[in-house]
C-alpha positions in Angstrom: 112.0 140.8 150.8 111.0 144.2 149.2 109.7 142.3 146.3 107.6 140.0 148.3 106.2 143.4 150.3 105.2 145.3 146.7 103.5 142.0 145.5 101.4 142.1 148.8 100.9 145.2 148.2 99.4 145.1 144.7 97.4 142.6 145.7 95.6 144.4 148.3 95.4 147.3 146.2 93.6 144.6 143.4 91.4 143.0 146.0 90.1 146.9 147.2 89.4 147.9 143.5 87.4 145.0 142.9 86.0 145.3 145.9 84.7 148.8 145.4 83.9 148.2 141.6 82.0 144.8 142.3 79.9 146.7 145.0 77.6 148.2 142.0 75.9 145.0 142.0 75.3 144.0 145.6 73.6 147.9 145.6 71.6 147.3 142.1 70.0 143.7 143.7 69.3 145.7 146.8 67.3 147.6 144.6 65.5 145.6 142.7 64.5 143.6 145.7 63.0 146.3 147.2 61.1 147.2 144.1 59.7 143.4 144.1 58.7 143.6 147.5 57.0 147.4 146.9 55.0 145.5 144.2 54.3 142.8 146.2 52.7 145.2 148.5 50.5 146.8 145.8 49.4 144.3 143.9 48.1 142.1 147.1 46.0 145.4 148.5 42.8 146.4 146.3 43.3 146.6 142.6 43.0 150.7 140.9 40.2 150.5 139.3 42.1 153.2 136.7 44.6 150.7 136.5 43.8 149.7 132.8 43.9 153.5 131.7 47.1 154.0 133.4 48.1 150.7 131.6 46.9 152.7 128.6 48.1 155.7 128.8 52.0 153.8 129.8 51.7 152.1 126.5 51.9 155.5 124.9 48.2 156.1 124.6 47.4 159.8 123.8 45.7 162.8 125.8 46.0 166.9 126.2 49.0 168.2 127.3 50.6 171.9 127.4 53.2 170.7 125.6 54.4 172.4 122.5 56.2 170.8 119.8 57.3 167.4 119.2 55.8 165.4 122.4 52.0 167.6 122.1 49.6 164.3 123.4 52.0 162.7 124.5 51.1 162.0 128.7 53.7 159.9 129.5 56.7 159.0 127.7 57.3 155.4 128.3 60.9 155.0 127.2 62.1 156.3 130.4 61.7 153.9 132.6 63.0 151.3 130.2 65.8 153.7 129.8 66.2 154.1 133.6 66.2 150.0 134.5 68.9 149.4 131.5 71.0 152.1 133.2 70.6 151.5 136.4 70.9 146.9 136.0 72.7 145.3 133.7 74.8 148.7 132.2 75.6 149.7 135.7 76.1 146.4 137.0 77.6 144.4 134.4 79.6 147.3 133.5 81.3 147.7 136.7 81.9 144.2 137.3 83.8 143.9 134.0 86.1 146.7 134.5 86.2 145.4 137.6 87.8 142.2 136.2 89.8 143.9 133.7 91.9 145.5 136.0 92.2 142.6 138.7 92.8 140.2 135.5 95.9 142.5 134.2 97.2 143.2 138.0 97.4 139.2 138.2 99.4 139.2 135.2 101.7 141.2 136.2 102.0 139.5 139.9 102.7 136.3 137.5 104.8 138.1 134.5 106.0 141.0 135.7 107.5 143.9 133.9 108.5 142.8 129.9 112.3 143.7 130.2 115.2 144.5 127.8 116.6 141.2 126.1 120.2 143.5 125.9 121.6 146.2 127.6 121.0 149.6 127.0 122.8 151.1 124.1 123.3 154.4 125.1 121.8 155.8 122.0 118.4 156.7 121.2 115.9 157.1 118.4 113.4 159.4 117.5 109.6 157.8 117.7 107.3 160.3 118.7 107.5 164.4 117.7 106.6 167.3 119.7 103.5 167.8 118.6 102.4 164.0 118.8 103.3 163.9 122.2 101.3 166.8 123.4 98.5 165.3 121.0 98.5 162.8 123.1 99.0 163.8 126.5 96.0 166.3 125.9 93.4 163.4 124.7 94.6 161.1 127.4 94.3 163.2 130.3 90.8 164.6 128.9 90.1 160.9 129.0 90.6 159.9 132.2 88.7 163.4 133.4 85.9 162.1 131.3 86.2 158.6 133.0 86.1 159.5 136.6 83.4 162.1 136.1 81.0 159.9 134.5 81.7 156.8 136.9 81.1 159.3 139.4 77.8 160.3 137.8 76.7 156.3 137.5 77.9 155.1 140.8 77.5 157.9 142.6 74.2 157.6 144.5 75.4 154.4 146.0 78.6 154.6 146.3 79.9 158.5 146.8 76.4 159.3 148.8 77.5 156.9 151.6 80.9 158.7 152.2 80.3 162.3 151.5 76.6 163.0 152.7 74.0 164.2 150.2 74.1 167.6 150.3 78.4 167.4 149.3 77.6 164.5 146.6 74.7 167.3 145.2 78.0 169.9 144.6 80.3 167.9 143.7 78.1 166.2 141.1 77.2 169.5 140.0 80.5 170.2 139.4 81.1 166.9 137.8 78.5 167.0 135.7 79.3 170.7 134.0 83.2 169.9 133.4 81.8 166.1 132.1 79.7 168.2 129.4 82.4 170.9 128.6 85.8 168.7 128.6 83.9 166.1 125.9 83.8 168.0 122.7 87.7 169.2 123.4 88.4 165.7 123.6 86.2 164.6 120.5 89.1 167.5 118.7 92.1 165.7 120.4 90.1 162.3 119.1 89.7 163.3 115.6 93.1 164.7 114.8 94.9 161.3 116.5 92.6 159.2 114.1 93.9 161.5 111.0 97.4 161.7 112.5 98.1 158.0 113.1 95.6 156.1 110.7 97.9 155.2 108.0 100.6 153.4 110.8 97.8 151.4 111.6 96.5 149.6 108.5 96.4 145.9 109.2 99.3 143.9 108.1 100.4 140.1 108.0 102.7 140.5 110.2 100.3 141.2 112.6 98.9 137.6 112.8 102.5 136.6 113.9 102.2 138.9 116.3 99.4 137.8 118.0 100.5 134.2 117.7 103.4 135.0 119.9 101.0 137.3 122.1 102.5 140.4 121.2 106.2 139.0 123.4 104.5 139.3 126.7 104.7 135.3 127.4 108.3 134.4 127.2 111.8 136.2 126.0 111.2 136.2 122.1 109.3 139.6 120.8 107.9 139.3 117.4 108.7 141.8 115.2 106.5 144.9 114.3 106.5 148.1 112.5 106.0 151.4 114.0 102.7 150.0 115.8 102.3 146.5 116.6 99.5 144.5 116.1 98.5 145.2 119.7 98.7 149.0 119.5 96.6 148.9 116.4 93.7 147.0 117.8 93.9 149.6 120.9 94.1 152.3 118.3 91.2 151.0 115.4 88.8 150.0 119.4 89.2 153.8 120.5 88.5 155.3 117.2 85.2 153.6 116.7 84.7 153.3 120.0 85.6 157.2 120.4 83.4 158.1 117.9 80.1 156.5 119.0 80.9 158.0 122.4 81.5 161.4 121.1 78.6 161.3 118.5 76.2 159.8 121.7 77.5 162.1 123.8 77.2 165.1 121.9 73.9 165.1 121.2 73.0 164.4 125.2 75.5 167.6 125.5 73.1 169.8 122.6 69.3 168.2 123.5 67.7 171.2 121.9 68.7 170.5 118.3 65.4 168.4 117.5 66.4 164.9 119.5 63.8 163.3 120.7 63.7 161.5 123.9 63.5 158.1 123.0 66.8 159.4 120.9 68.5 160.7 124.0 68.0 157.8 125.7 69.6 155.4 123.5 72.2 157.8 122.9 72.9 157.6 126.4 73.2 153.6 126.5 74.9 153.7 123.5 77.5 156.2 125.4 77.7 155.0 128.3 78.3 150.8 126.8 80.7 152.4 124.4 82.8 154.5 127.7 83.0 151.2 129.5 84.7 149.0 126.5 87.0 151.9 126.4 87.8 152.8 129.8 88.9 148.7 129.6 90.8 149.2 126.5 92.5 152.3 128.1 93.6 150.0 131.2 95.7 147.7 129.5 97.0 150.4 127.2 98.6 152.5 130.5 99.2 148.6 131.9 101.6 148.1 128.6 102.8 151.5 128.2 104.3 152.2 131.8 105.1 149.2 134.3 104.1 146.5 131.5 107.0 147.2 129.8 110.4 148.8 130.2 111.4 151.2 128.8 107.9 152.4 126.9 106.7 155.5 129.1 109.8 156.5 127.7 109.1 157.0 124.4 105.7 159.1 125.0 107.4 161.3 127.7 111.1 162.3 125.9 109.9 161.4 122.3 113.2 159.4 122.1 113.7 155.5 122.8 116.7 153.4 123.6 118.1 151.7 120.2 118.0 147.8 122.4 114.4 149.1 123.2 113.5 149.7 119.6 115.3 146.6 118.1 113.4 144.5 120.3 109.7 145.7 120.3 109.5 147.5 116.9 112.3 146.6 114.8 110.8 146.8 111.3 110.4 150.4 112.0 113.9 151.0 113.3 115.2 149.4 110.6 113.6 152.3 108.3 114.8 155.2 110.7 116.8 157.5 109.3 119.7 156.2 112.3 119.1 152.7 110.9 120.0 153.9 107.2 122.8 155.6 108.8 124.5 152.4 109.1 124.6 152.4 113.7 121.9 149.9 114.1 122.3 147.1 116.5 122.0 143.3 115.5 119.4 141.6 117.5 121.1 137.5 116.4 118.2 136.1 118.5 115.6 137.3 116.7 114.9 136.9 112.9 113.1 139.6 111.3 110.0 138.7 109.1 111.0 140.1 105.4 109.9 143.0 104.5 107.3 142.8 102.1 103.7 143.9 101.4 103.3 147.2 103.1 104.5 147.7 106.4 103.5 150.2 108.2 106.4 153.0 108.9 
């Protein structure tokens, strides 16, 4: 009965987050209906006769300004409205809807799967996989990231979906606020970013075992988990999507963060297409990567929060690299008869 109630649950829960991220659409065609019929209204009243230097001068036609610098002649800089409608359509909109389908896709996995559990009882005795110092490392870019996530939705979907519930004047402060810790918290998290890629690179070169690994779909579909070395194939596609991924973001984002370094516009707004497509494939990534690491799996969270994990745990998810721990030399491993271990040859990660 219990179990039938948290399914219910979870999928109310699924059906109100894709409800709320699918709403970015319904509010961007709003839109862009009422910008057809504004220029439907125009364009049947009497033609502006300056109409064609307007035209001119949109297409980046020159005239005196004030201006100083790079933009002198420059009377209208065309690339922001192109800029605006590419951030406000499809990025907005497409953007939320896939997220949006991300997350209801993995919920109704796990309503179908639920959690990956333990083939064999706990052991009792655990192994070493993360240190100290990689667990804060990690803690402290996560948590920047999802401060940089929920900041910069706010900052996209804000006007039409915070506005609503708070008022304009409150959405004004709080996107203030928003807005300054979104600029500050990224380049602390572009340091947490760069020493994870130098950290944890070398455990995840690609290997052959890896294509094994996604043949049997990482052990999520059935009892049998393939075997893996300190990352599996699925970590190291999560790992390899957030360092490139991280890096366009960061480099995007910092020069939106420092404008007054030479950038000019038309470079600030790519930048800030580039940032904001690279965010959303990462904010996806990052789903299934908490999905996985906490209810996905037992025993995981674990790992990232005591820096040990059970020996049963690490026999069945990761037991190339167990086999190379120090407790594995030691001569106290645990046979797993069920599964058969890949040889070990041609450079596995450890």
């Amino acid at each position: 009965m219990m179990a039938q109630v948290e399914r219910t649950t979870l999928w109310r829960i699924l059906l109100a987050v894709a409800f709320m991220l699918l709403l970015p659409l319904a509010s961007g065609s709003l839109q862009a209906h009422e910008g057809e019929k504004h220029e439907l209204h125009e364009t049947g009243s009497v033609a502006n006769p300056k109409s064609g230097y307007w035209r001119q001068v949109r297409e980046g036609g020159q005239g005196y300004t004030a201006v100083k610098g790079q933009e002198t002649s420059v009377l209208i800089q065309g690339g922001g409205q192109n800029w605006r409608q590419l951030r406000n359509g499809p990025l907005a909109t497409y953007g939320g809807v896939f997220l949006g389908l991300v997350v209801f896709a993995i919920g109704s996995f796990y309503l179908w799967r639920g959690q990956v559990k333990l083939n064999h009882p706990r052991s009792g005795e655990t192994v070493m996989r993360w240190t100290f110092a990689e667990r804060i490392l990690h803690w402290y870019t996560a948590l920047l990231f999802v401060f940089l996530a929920i900041t910069g939705l706010s900052l996209l979907y804000g006007r039409a979906l915070l506005i609503p519930v708070l008022g304009r004047e409150a959405f004004s402060a709080y996107a203030e606020i928003a807005k300054l810790l979104h600029n500050f918290i990224g380049p602390l998290f572009i340091v947490g970013l760069v020493l994870m890629i130098v950290s944890w690179a070398k455990d995840n070169l690609p290997d052959r075992i890896d294509i094994e690994w996604f043949k049997a779909l990482g052990g999520m579909v059935g009892d049998r988990h393939p075997s893996a070395g300190r990352m599996n194939a699925g970590e190291k596609m999560w790992f390899w999507l957030l360092a490139v991924g991280g890096l366009a973001v960061s480099v995007s984002g910092l020069l939106l963060d420092f404008p007054n370094f030479g950038q000019e516009r038309w470079l600030l707004q790519g930048s800030h297409l580039i940032h904001v497509f690279f965010a959303f494939v990462l904010m996806a990534g990052a789903v299934g990567h908490i999905y996985i690491g906490t209810i996905g799996t037992e025993g995981a969270l674990e790992g990232m929060v005591t820096g040990k994990v059970d020996k049963s745990w690490a026999i069945q998810h990761h037991d190339l690299w167990y086999e190379k721990s120090a407790d594995a030399e030691s001569g106290s491993s645990i046979a797993n008869p069920e599964k058969p271990l890949i040889p070990k040859t041609g450079g596995v990660a450890s």
